[in-house]
C-alpha positions in Angstrom: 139.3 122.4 77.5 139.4 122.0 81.2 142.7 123.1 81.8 144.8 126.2 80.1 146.1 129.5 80.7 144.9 132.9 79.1 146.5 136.1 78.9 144.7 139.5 77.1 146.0 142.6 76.7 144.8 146.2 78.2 144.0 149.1 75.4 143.9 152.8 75.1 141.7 154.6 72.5 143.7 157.5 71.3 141.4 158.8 68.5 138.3 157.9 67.3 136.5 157.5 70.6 132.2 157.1 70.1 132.3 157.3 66.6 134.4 154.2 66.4 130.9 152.4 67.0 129.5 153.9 63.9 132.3 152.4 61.8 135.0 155.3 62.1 138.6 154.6 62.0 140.2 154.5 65.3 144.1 154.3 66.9 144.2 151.8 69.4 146.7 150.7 71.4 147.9 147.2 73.6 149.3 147.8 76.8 152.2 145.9 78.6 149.6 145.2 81.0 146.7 143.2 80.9 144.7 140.1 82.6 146.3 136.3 82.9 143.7 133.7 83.6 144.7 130.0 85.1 141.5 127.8 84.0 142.1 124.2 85.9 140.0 121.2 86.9 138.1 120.9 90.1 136.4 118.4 92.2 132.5 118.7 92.8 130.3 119.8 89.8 131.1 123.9 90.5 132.3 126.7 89.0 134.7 128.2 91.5 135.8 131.9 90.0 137.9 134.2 91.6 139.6 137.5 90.7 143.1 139.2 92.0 143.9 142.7 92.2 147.7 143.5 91.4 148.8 143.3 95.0 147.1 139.6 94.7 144.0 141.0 96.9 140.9 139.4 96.1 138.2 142.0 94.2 135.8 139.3 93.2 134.9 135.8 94.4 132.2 133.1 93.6 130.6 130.3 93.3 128.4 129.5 90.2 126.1 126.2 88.8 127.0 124.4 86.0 123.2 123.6 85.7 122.6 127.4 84.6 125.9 129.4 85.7 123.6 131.4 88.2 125.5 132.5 91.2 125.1 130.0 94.5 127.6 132.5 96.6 129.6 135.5 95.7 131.1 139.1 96.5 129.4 141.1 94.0 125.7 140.4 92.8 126.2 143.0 89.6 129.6 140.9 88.7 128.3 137.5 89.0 124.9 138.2 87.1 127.2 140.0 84.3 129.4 136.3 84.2 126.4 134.6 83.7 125.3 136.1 81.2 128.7 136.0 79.7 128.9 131.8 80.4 125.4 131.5 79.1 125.9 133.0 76.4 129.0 130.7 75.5 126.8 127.8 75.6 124.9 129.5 72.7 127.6 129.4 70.4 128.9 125.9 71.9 126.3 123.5 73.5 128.9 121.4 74.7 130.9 124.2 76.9 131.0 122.7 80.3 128.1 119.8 79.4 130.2 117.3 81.2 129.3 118.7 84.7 132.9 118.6 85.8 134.3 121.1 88.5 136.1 123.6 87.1 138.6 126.5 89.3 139.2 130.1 87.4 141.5 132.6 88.8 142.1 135.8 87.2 144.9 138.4 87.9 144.6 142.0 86.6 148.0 143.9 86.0 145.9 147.3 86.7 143.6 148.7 89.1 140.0 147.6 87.8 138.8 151.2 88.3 141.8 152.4 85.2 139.3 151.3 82.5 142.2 149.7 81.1 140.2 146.6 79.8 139.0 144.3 82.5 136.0 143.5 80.5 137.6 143.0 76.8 140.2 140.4 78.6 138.2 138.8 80.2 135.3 138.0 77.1 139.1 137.1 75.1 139.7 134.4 77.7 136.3 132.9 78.4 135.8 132.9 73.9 139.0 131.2 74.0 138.0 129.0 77.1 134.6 128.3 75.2 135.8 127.7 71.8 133.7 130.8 70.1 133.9 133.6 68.8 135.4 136.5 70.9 133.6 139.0 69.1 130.0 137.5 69.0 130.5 136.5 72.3 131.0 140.6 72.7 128.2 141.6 70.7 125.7 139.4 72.6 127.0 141.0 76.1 128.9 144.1 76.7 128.3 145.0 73.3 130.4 148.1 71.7 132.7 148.4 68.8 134.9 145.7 69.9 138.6 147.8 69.5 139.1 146.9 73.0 138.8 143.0 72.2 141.2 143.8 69.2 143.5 145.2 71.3 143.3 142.3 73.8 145.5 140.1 71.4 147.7 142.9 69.7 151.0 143.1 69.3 151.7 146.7 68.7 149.0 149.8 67.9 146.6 149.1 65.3 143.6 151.2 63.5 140.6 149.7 64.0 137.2 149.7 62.2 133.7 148.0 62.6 131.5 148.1 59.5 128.1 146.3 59.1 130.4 144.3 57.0 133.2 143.1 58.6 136.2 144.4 61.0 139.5 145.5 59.9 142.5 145.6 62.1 145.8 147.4 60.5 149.3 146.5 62.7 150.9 150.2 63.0 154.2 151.1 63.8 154.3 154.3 64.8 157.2 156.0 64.4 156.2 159.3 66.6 159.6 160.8 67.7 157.6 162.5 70.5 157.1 159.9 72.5 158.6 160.9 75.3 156.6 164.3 75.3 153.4 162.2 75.9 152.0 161.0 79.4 148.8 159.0 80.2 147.0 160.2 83.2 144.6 158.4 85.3 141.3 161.1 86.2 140.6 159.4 89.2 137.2 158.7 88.1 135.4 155.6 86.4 133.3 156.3 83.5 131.1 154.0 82.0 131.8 153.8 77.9 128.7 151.8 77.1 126.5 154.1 79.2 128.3 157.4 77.8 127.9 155.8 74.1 124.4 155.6 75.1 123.7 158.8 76.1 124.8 159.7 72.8 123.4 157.2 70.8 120.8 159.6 68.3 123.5 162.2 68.5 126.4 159.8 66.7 124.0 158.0 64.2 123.4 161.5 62.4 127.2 162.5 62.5 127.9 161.0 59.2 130.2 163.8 58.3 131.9 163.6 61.5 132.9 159.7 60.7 135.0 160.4 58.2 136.2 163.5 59.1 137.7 161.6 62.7 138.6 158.7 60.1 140.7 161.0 58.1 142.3 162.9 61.4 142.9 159.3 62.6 145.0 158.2 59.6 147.0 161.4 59.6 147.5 161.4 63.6 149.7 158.0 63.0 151.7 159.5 60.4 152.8 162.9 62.3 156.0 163.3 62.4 156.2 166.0 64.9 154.9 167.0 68.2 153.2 170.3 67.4 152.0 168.2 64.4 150.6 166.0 66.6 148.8 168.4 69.0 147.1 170.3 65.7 145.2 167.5 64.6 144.7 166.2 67.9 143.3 169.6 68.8 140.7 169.4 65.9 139.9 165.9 66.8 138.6 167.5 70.9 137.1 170.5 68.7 134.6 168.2 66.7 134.2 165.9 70.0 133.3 168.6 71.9 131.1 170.4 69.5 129.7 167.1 68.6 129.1 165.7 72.2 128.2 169.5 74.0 131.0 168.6 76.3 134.5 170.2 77.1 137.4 167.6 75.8 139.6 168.9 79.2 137.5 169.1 82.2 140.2 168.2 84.2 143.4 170.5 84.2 142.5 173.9 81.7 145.9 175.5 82.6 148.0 172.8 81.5 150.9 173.9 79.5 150.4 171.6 76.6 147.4 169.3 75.0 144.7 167.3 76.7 142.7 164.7 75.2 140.4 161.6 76.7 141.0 158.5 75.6 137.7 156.0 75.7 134.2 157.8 76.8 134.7 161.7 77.9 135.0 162.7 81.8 136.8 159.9 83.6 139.2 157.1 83.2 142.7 158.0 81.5 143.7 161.2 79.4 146.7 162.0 77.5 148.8 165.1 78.5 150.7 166.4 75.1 153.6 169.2 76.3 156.7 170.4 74.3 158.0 170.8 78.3 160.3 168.2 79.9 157.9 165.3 81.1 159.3 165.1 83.8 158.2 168.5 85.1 154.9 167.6 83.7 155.1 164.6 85.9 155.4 166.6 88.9 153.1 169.4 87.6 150.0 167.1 87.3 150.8 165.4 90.7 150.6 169.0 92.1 147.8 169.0 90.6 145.9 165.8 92.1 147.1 163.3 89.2 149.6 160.9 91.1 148.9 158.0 88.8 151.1 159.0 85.3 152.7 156.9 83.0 155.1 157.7 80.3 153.6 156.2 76.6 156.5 153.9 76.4 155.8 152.7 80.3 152.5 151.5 79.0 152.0 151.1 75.9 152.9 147.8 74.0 154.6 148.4 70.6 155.9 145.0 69.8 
């Protein structure tokens, strides 16, 4: 337990975003880039954690007890309080995580800027539920809470659907045969947005959307079977239409005049969108970087499809 190396996937949410959490079908996807995590021994009784950007900077360090995981020296106050509630909440599912008081040295390298919203949090409850011996999804429930597709997509090997009953969770491997690929870019906003806080905000509005749920289930199931781009964009369109009229906010806040489709992926207003065009992508490319978007990807650039 005191030594071994963890890797978790970053994720997308095509469809299905804030209705996933009242048990709606959603497309997820893996990316090819995610979070590795070296766990070793250590002398001293510590926990020594620290966390790499891409370029190997250092975004987060610390120093944490083994009495109670509380932070004796770190970077980030908000950080280290949210690890230990995460370790603490480990030892709730496994008394014996850690019990032997021996040192113990994490280091953790993203593959993406932590501001993408690409998954810093899901990898990191996948590693530490591995590390811990529990379950990665209660271990998610009893801290960052949500619907856990992120977590699903964390050990993915390809796009899946994804759906969180009272009941249980169902994961379906996809293989999505779009031939549009090519025609689809993911942009970064330039801004963070906080999904638990936007789900939040929303919270009465989504538990009353009953007809919504299946409607978004439905426009999920057929969105992995298009076959064609303008295919594609239709049902996609409807999908932002019910959003938007659903959430009282515009699906495309960012870039009105593009010459194609824009949706958000994850919570509305910041992180990544998709950019849709029957235009070469590459002109889209430069269009969007005109535009104040220098950080694009091309679907097969990012996303994982085993």
């Amino acid at each position: 337990m005191s030594n071994q190396n963890s890797y978790g996937h970053g994720k997308l949410l095509i469809t299905g975003e804030y209705l996933v959490v009242e048990g709606a079908e959603a497309l997820a996807v893996p990316l090819k880039l995610g979070q590795q995590f070296v766990i070793r021994s250590a002398r001293g009784a510590d926990l020594h954690w620290k966390s790499l950007r891409p370029d190997g900077s250092v975004w987060f360090q610390g120093l944490f007890s083994l009495l109670d995981f509380t932070a004796q020296e770190c970077t980030d106050e908000a950080i280290a309080d949210r690890l230990t509630d995460v370790l603490t909440a480990v030892t709730r599912q496994n008394p014996d995580f850690l019990s032997d008081w021996k040192g113990q040295k994490v280091e953790s390298k993203l593959e993406f800027d932590p501001e993408w919203g690409f998954g810093s949090s899901s990898t990191l409850i996948h590693a530490i539920a591995e590390w811990g011996e529990v379950d990665a999804y209660t271990l998610y429930e009893q801290t960052f809470g949500g619907s856990g597709y992120d977590l699903a997509c964390a050990t993915a090997d390809g796009p899946i659907i994804y759906k969180n009953t009272d009941e249980e969770i169902h994961i379906t491997p996809l293989g999505l045969e779009w031939p549009f690929k090519e025609q689809i870019l993911l942009v970064y906003s330039g801004q963070k947005t906080s999904s638990k806080g936007s789900v939040e905000k929303h919270a009465l509005t989504l538990k009353k959307a009953k007809n919504e749920i299946e409607a978004i289930s439905a426009i999920t199931q057929q969105v992995a079977d298009a076959e064609t781009l303008e295919e594609f964009t239709g049902l996609i369109s409807d999908h932002n239409a019910r959003l938007s009229k659903l959430l009282g906010e515009p699906a495309n806040p960012w870039v009105p005049n593009y010459p194609g489709l824009i949706k958000p992926l994850g919570a509305w207003g910041g992180d990544f969108f998709l950019a849709a065009s029957p235009e070469d992508p590459y002109a889209m490319k430069k269009w969007l970087a005109d535009q104040g978007f220098s950080t694009v990807f091309g679907w097969k650039d990012l996303v994982l499809e085993g």
